[in-house]
Structures are given as C-alpha cells and as structure tokens.
PyMOL commands that place a pseudoatom at each C-alpha (Angstrom):
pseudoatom trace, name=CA, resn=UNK, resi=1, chain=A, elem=C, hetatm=0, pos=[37.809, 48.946, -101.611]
pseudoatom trace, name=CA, resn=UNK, resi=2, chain=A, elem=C, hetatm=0, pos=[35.294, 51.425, -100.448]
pseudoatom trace, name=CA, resn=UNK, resi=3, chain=A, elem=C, hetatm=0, pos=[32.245, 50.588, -98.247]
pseudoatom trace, name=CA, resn=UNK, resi=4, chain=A, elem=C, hetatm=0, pos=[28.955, 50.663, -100.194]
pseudoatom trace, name=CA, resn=UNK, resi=5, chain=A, elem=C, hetatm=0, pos=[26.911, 53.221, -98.098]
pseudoatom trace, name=CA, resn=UNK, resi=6, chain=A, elem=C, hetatm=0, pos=[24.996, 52.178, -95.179]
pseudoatom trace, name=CA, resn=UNK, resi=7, chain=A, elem=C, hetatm=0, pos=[20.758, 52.489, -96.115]
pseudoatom trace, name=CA, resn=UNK, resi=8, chain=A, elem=C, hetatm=0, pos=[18.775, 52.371, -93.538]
pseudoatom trace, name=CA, resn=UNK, resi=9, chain=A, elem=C, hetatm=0, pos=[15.134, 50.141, -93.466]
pseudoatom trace, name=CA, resn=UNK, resi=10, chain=A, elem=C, hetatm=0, pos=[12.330, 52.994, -93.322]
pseudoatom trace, name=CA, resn=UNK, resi=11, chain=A, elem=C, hetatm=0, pos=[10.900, 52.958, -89.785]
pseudoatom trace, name=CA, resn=UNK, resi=12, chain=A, elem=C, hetatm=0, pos=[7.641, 52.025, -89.916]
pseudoatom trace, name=CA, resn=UNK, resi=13, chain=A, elem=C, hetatm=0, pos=[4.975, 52.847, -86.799]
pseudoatom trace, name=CA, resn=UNK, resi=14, chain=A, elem=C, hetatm=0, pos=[2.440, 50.097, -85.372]
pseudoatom trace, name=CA, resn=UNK, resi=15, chain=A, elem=C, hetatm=0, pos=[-0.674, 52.411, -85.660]
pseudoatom trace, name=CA, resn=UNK, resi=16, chain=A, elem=C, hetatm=0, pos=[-2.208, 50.569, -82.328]
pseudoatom trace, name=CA, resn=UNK, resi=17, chain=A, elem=C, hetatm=0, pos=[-5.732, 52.079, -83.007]
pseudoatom trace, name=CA, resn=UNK, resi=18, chain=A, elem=C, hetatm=0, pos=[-5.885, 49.868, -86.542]
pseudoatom trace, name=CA, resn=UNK, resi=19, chain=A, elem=C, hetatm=0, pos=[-5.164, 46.716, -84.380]
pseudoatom trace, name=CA, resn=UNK, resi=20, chain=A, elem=C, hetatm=0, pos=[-7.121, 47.601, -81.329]
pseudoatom trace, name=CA, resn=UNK, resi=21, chain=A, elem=C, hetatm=0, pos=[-10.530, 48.922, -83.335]
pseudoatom trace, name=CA, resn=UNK, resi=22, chain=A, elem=C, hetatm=0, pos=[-11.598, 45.518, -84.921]
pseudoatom trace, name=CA, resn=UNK, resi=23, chain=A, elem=C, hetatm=0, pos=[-11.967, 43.915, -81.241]
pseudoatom trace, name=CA, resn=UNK, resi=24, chain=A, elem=C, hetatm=0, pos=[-14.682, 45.324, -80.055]
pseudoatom trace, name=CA, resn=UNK, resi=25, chain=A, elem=C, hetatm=0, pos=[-16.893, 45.150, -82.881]
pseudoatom trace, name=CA, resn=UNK, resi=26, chain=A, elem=C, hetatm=0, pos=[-16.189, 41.694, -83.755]
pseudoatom trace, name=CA, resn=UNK, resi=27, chain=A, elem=C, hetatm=0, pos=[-17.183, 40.782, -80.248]
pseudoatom trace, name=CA, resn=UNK, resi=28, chain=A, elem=C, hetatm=0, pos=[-20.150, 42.778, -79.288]
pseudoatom trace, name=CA, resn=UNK, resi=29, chain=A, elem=C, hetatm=0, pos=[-21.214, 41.455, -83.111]
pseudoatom trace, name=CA, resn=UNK, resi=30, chain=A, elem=C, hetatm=0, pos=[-20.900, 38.046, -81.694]
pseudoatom trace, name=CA, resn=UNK, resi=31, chain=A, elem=C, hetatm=0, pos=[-22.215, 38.416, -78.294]
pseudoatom trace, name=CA, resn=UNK, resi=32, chain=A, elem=C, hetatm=0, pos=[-25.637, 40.063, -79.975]
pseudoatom trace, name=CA, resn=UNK, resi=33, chain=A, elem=C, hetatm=0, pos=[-25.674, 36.631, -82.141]
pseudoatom trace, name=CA, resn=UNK, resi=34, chain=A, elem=C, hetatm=0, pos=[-25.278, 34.652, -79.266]
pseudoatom trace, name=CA, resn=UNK, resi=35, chain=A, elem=C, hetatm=0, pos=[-27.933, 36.593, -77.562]
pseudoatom trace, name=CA, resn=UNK, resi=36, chain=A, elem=C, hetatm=0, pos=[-30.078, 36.344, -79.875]
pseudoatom trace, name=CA, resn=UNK, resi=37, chain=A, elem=C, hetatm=0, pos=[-29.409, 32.768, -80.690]
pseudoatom trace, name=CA, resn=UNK, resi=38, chain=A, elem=C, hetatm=0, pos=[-30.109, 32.251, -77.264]
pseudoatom trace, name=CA, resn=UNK, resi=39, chain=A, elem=C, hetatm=0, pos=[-33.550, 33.564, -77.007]
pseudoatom trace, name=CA, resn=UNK, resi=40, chain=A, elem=C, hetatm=0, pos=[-34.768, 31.133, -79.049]
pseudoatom trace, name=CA, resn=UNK, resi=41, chain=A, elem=C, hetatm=0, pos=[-32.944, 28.264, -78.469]
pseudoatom trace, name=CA, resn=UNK, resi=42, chain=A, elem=C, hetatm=0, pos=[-32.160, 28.550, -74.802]
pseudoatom trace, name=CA, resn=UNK, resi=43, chain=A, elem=C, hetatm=0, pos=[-29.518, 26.223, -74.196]
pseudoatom trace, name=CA, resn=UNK, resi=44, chain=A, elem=C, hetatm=0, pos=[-26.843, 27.897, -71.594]
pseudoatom trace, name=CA, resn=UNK, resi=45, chain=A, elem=C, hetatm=0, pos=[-23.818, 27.857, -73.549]
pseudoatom trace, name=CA, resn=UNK, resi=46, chain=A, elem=C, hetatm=0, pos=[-25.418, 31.263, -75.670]
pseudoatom trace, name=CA, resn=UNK, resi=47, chain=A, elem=C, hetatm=0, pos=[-25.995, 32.798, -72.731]
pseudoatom trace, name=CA, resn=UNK, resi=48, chain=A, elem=C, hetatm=0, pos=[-22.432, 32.245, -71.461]
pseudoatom trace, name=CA, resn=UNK, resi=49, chain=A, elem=C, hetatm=0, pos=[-20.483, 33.264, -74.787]
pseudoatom trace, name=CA, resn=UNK, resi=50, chain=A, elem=C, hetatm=0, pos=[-22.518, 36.113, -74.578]
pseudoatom trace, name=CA, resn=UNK, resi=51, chain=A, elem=C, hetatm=0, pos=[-21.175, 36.954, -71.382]
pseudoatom trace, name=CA, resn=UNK, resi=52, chain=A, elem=C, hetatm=0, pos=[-17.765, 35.965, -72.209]
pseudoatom trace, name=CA, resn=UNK, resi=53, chain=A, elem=C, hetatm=0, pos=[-17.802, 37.927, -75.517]
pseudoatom trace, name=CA, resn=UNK, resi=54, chain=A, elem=C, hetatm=0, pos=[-19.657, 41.072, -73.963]
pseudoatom trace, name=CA, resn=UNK, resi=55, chain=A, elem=C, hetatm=0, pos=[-17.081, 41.447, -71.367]
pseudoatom trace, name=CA, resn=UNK, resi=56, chain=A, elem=C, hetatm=0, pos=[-14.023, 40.857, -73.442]
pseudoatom trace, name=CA, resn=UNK, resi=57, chain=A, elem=C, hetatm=0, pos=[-15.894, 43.404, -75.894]
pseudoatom trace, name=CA, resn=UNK, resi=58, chain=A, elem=C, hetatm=0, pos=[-16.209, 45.907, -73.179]
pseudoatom trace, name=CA, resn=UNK, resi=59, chain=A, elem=C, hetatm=0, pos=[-12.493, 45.333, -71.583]
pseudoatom trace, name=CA, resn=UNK, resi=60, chain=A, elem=C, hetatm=0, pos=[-11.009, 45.979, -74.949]
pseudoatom trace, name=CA, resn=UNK, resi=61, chain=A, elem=C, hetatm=0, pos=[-13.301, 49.216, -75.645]
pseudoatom trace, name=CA, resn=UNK, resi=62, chain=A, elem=C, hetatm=0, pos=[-10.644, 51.139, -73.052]
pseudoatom trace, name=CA, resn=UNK, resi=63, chain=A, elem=C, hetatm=0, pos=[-7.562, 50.766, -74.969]
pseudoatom trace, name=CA, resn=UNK, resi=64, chain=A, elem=C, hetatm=0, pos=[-9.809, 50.991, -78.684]
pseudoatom trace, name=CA, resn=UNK, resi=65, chain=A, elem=C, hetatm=0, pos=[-11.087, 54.246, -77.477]
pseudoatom trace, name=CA, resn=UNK, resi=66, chain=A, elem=C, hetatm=0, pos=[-7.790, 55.865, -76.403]
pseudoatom trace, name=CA, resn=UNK, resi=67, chain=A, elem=C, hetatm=0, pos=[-5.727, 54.649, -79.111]
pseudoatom trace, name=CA, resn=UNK, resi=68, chain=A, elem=C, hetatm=0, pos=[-8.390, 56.031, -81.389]
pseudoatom trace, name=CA, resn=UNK, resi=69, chain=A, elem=C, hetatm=0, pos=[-8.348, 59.560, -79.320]
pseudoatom trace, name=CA, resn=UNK, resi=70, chain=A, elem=C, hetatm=0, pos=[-4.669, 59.863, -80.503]
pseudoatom trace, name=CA, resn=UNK, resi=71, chain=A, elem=C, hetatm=0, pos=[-4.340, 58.777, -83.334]
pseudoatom trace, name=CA, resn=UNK, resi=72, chain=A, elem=C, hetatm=0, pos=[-6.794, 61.183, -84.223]
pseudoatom trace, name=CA, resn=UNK, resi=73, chain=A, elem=C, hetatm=0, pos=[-4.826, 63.798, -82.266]
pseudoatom trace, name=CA, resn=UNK, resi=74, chain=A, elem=C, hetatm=0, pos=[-1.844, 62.949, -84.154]
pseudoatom trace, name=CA, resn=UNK, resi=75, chain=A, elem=C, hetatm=0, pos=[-2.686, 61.875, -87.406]
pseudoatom trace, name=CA, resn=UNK, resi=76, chain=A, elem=C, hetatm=0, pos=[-5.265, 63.928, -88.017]
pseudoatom trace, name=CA, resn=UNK, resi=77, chain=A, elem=C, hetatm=0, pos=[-4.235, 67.133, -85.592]
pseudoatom trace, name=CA, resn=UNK, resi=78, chain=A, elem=C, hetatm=0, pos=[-7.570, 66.572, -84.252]
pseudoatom trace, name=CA, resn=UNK, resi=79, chain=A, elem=C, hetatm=0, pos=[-9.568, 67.526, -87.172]
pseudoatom trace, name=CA, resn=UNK, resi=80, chain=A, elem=C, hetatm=0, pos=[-13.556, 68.453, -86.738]
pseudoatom trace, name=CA, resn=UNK, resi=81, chain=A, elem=C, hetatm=0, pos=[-14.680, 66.891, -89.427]
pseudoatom trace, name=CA, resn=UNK, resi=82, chain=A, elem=C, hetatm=0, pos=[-18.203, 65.301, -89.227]
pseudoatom trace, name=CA, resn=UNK, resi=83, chain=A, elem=C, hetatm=0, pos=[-17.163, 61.695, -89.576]
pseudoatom trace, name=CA, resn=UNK, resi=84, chain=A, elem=C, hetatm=0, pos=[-14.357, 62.415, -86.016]
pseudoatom trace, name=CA, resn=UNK, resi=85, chain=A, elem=C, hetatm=0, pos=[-17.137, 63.579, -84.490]
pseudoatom trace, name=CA, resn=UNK, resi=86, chain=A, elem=C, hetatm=0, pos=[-19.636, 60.996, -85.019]
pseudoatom trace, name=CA, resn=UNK, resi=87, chain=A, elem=C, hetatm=0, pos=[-16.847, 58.296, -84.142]
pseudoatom trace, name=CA, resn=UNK, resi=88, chain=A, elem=C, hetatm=0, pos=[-15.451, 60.404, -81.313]
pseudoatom trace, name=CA, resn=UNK, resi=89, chain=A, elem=C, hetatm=0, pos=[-19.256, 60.291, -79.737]
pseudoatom trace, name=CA, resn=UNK, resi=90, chain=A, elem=C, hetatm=0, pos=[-20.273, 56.734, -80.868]
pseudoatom trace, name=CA, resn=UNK, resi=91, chain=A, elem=C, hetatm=0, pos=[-17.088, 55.218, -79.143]
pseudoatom trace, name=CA, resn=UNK, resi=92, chain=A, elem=C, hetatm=0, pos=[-17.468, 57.282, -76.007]
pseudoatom trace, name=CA, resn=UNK, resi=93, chain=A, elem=C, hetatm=0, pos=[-21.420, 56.210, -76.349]
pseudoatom trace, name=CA, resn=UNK, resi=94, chain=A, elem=C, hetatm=0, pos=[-20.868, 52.538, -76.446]
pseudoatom trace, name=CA, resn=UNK, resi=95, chain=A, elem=C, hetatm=0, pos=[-18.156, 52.470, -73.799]
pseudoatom trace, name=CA, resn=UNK, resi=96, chain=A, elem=C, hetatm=0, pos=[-20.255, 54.226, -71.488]
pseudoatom trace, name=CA, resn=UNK, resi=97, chain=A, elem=C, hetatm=0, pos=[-23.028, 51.520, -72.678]
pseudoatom trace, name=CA, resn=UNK, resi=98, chain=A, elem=C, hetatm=0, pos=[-20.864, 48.585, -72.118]
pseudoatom trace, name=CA, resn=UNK, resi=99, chain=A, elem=C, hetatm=0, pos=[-19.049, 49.411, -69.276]
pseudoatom trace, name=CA, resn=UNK, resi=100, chain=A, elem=C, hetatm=0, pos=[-22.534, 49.424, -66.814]
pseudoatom trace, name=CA, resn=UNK, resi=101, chain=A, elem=C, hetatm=0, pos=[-24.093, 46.616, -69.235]
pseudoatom trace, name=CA, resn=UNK, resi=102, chain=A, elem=C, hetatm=0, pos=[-21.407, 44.679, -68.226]
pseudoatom trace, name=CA, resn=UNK, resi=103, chain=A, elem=C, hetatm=0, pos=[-21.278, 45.390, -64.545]
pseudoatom trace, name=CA, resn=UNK, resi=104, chain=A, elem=C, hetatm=0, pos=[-25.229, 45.289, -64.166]
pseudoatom trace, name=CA, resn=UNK, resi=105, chain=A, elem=C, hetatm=0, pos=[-24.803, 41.564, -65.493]
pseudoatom trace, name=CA, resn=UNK, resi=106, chain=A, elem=C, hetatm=0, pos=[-22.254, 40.655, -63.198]
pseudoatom trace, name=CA, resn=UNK, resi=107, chain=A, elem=C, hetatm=0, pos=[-23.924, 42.257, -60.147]
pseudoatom trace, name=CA, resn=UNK, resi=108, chain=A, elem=C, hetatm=0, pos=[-27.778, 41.634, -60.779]
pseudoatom trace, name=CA, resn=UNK, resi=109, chain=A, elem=C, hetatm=0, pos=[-27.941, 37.879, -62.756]
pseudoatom trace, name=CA, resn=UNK, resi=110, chain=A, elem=C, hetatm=0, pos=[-23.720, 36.696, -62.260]
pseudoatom trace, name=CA, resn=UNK, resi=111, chain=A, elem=C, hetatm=0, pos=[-21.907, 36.257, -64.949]
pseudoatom trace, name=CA, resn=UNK, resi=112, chain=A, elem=C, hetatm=0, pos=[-22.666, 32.607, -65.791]
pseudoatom trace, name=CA, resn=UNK, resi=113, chain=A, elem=C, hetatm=0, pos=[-25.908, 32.052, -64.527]
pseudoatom trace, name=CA, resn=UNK, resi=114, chain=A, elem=C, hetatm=0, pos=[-28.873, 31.768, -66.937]
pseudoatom trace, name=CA, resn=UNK, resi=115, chain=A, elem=C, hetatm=0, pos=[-31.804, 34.322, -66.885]
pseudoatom trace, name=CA, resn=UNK, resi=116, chain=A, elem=C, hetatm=0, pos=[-33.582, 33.574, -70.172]
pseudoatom trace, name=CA, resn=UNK, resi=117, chain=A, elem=C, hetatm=0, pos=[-36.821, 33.992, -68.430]
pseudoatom trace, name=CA, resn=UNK, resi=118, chain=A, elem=C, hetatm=0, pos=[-36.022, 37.611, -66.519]
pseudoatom trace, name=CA, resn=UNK, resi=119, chain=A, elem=C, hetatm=0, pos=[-37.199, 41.076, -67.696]
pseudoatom trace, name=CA, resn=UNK, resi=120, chain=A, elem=C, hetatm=0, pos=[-32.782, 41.452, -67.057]
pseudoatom trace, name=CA, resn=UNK, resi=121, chain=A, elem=C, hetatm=0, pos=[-32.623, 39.280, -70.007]
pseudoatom trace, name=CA, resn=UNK, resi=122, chain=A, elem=C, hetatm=0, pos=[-34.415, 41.500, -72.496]
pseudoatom trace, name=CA, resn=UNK, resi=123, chain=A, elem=C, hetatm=0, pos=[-32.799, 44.619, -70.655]
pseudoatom trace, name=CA, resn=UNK, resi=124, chain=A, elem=C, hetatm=0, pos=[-29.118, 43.226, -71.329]
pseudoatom trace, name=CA, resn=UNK, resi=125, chain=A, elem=C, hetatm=0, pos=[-30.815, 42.325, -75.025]
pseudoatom trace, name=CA, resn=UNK, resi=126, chain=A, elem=C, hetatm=0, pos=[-31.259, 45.854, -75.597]
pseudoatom trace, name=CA, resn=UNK, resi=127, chain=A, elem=C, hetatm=0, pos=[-27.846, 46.797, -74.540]
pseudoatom trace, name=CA, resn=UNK, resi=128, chain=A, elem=C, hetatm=0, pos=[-26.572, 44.040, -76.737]
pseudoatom trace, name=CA, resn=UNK, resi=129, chain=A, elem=C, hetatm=0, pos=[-28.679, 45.651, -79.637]
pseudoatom trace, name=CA, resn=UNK, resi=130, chain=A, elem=C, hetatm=0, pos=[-27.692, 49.280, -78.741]
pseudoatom trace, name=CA, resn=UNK, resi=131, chain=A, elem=C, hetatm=0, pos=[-23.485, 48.255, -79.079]
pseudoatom trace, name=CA, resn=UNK, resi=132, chain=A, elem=C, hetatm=0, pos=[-24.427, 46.412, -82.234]
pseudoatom trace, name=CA, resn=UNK, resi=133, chain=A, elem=C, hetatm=0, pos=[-25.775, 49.450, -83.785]
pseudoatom trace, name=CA, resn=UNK, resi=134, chain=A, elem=C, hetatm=0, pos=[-22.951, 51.297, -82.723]
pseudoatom trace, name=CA, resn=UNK, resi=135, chain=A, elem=C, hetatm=0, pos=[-20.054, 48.852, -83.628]
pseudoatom trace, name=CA, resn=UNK, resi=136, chain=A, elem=C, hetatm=0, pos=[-22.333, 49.055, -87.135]
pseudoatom trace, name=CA, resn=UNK, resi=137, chain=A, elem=C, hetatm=0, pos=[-21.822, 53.148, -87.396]
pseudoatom trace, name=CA, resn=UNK, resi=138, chain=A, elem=C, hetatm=0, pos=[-18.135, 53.196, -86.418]
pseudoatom trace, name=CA, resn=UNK, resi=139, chain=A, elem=C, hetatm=0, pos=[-17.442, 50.604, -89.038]
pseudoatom trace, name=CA, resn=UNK, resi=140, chain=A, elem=C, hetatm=0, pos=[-19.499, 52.649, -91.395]
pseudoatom trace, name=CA, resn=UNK, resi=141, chain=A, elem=C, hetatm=0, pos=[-17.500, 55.900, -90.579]
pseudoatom trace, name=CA, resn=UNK, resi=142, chain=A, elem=C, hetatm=0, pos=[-14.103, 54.341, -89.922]
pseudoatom trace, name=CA, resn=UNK, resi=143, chain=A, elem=C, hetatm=0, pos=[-14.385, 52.658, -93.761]
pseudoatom trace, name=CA, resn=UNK, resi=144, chain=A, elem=C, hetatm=0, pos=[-15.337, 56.388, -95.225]
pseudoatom trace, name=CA, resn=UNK, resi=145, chain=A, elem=C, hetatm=0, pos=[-12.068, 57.952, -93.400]
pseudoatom trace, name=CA, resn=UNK, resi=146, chain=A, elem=C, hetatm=0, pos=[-9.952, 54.895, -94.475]
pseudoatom trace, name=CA, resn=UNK, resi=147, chain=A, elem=C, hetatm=0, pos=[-11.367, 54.468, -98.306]
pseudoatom trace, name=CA, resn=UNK, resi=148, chain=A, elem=C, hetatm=0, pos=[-12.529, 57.850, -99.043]
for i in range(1, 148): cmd.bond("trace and resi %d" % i, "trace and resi %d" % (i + 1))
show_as sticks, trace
zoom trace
C-alpha cells in the first residue's frame, strides 16, 4: 500500500515587532492617566503606578524600537515612505524622552516617593504628556500601514 505523501504545516514567523509595539503605548497611556488622576486626587498609589507603568513603558521601548527597525528592514526593504519615517522618528523621539524621564525620576524625587507638590511633578507631567502624544501618532501611523 503506498504512503500518502508527506505535507508539510506552512511555517509561519512570530513577527516580534506586532507583539512588542502594543506595550509601550498601553503603558505610557496608563501612566499619563495615573498622572493625571493623581494631580487631582493625590493619594500615593497614582503616583506609584505611574512610576511603575512609566518605567515598564520605557524598559519595553528598547526591544519595540528594534524589532520595529527590522521588521521594517525586512518586510518592507526599508522603504521611505512618509508614514516609516514619521514612525522611525516618533519611536526614536519617545525613547530618547522616556529613557531620561525615567532616570530623572529615579535620581531627583526616587521612584516611590511622592512629589505632588514639586515643580518635578509638573516637569515629569509634561514628559508623561509628550509620550502620550507620541504613543497617539505611532498608533495613528502603524493602523494606516496595517489597514491601508
């Protein structure tokens, strides 16, 4: 009896940037609600999940960015179209925006110490607000390139 022929599954690739991308933005989103959450409410635990959220934002910005720098090198053979090039500079924007946000907090106020009351407060605030905008453009451009 012959052997039916041996198919094989098609391979399919984990396209890293996909899983990596929505990180960042969901958490810098929620650290700029807990920010601002705090502000007017003032009890400590906003101030701390903004922390908490703003650094895990900012520690998963380094693989989002990278995996994002090849897939467009090898998905898109590094195209220079205008929506690469305003998510090419918006990622490299915020990560150079979170990176010192996120150290400045830790050095100047500590991480988990309440400042409500500092000019650092409204300084971080306006970082915050800065990576908001920008999680709010790459979402923008990244749903043209995917739907368009």
């Amino acid at each position: 009896m012959p052997q039916p022929p041996i198919v094989s599954a098609p391979r399919h690739r984990t396209h890293w940037h996909v899983l990596f991308t929505h990180f960042p933005i969901s958490l810098f989103g929620t650290a700029f609600v807990f920010q601002v959450l705090h502000l007017f409410m003032a009890p400590v635990c906003f101030e701390l999940a903004t922390n908490v959220t703003l650094l895990g934002g900012t520690l998963l910005m380094i693989p989002t960015v990278g995996t994002g720098w090849y897939a467009w090198r090898a998905r898109y053979q590094g195209a220079n179209g205008l929506i690469f090039r305003v998510k090419i500079r918006t990622a490299f924007a915020m990560a150079a925006l979170s990176v010192p946000l996120v150290i400045w907090r830790i050095a100047a106020l500590g991480l988990f110490e309440e400042a409500p009351k500092s000019p650092g407060h409204w300084i971080y605030l306006a970082g915050n607000t800065g990576l908001i905008l920008g999680a709010i453009i790459e979402g923008y451009y990244g749903g043209r390139l995917n739907h368009h």
